[in-house]
N, C-alpha and C positions, 0 to 999 in steps of 0.2 A: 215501882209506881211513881217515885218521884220524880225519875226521869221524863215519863211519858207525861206525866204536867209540867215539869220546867220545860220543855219544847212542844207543849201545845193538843199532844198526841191526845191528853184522855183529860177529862172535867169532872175533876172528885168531887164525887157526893158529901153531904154535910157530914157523915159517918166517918167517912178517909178521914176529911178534914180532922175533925177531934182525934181521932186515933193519930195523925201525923202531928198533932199537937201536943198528945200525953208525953209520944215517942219521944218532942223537943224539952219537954219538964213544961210546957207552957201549961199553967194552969187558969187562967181567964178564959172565962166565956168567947165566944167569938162575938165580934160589936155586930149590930143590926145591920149595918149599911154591906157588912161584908158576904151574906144571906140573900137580902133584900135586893134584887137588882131592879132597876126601871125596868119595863119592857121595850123592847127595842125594835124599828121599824124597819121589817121585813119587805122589799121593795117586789112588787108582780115580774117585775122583770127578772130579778134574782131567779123567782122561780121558776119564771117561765125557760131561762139560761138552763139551771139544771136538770129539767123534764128534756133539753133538748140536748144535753149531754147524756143522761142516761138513755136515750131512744137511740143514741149512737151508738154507743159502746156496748149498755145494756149493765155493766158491771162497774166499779170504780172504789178506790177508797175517798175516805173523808179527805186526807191530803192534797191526793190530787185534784178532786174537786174545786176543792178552797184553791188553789193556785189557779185552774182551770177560769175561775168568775172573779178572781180579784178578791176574797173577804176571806173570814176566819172560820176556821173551824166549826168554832159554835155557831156564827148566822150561818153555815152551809146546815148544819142542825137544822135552827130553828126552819130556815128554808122546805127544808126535805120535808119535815111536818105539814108544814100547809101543803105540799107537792101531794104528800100521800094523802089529805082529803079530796084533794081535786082529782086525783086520779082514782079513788075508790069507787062512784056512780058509775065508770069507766073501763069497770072490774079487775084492775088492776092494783100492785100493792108495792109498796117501798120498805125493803128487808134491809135492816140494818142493825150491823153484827158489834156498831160502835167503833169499827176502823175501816168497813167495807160495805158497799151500797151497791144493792142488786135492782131490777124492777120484776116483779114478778106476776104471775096472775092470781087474781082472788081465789082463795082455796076453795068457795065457795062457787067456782065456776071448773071444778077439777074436772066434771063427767064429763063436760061438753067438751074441754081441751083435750082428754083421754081420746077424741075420738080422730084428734087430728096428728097427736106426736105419743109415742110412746111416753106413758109414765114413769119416770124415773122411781125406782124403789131403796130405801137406805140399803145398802149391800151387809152383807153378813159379818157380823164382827165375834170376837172372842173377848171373855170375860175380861184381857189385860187395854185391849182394844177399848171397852167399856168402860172401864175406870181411868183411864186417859182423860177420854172426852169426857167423863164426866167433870173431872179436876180443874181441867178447863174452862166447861162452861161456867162451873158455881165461882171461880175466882175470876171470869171475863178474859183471863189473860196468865198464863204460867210457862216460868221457866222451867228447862228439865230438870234443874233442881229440884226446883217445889214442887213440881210432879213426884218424882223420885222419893221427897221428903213424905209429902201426905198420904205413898200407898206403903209405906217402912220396910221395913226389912225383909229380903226373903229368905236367906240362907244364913247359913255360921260358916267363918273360914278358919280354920286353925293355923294358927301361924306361931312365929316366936315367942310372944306374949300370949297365948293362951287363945279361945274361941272369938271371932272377930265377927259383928256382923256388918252383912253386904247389902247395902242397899238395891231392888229392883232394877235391874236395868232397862229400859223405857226406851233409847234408842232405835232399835230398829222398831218397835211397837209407833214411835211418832214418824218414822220416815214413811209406815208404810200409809198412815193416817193422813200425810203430806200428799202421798202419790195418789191416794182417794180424793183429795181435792175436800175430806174433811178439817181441816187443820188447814192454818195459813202461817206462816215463820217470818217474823222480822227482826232484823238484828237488832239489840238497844249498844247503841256506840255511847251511851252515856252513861252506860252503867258499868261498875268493874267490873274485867272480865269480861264486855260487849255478848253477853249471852244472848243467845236466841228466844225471842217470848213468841208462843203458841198461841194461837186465836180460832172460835171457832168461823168458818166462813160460812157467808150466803145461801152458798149449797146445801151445807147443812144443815142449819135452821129450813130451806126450803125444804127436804128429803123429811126434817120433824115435824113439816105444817105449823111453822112458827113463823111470827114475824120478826121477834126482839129476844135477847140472850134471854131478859129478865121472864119471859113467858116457858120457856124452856123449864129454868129457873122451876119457875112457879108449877110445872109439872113435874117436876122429879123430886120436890123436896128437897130439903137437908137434913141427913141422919146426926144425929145427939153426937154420935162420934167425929162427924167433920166439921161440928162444930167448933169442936174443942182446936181443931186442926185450922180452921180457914185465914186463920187472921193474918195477916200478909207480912210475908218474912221479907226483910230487907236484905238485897242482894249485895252481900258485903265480900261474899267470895267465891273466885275465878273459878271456874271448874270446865272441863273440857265437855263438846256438846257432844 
């Protein structure tokens, strides 16, 4: 995670923040002004820039975007927001996975669409398949490790020292979630070890009838056990993908 905010990639909630703060011993409060931001002026034109990149391409991340109109990150955010009011009367909606930006139709215009393109339906998955995504959406972003780490162990290996346990292997289970166009993989060249972090993409939130991770989120719950489990391990070591 720290990486994906020291280069811009992701904008921790006030929660990260404290919890990246325990991590450092800092025990002071955060000061107001660092909460607190002015609101900042989002110019028509910005918008009107990426309503006209998205009707091109149709799909995009945050990144490219922000390079695409010249500003950051976050004003390509706050942008997309007003973008997806104006485009809502218009039946249309701006899906956004927090690293990728789709334009899509209002769910609430599905019958009418059904009658001009085939319905895309979620494809049938298996119980290991299910607990991938699911690991992903509730942490927004995981390595195969932390995948690996949160569903534990499957087997025992006996070896020289005695019964050994093996952790899940999850590889082929994310490639194949890759080749569904579930799952999006980008490397972190800033973190040790340059691991692969998972995201879930566009498609998928579209195929859940979601707009935002947090909505997904908000339908499946989190069980009392992955609670104990979510809290975000610091990628300190290399492991092969």
């Amino acid at each position: 995670m720290l990486s994906l905010i020291e280069t811009g990639k992701r904008r921790p909630s006030l929660r990260s923040w404290e919890r990246i703060r325990q991590t450092l011993g800092i025990s002071e409060s955060l000061p107001e002004e660092a909460w607190r931001q002015q609101p900042r002026e989002i110019s028509d034109e910005l918008v009107a820039t990426l309503g006209a990149c998205l009707a091109a391409i149709r799909a995009a991340t945050l990144a490219e975007l922000a390079e695409a109109v010249g500003v950051s990150i976050s004003d390509v955010r706050l942008a997309l927001r007003r973008l997806a009011e104006q485009l809502e009367p218009a039946g249309m909606q701006v899906l956004d996975d927090g690293s990728h930006v789709q334009l899509a139709p209002e769910q609430r215009f599905r019958s009418a669409v059904a009658h001009l393109v085939q319905p895309e339906q979620l494809p049938r998955i298996t119980q290991e398949q299910a607990e991938v995504l699911a690991i992903v959406i509730m942490d927004g972003m995981a390595s195969r490790r932390r995948i690996e780490e949160v569903r534990g162990a499957a087997q025992l290996s006996i070896g020289p020292d005695g019964p050994t346990s093996l952790p899940r292997d999850s590889s082929e289970t994310l490639a194949l979630l890759l080749s569904r166009g579930l799952l999006c993989a980008k490397r972190d060249y800033h973190a040790m070890g340059r691991p692969l972090v998972y995201r879930p993409t566009p498609r998928l939130l579209q195929l859940l009838g979601a707009e935002t991770v947090e909505e997904v989120r908000g339908r499946m719950g989190m069980p009392v056990e992955y609670r104990a489990q979510a809290e975000p391990i610091p990628e300190t070591e290399a492991r092969a993908e």
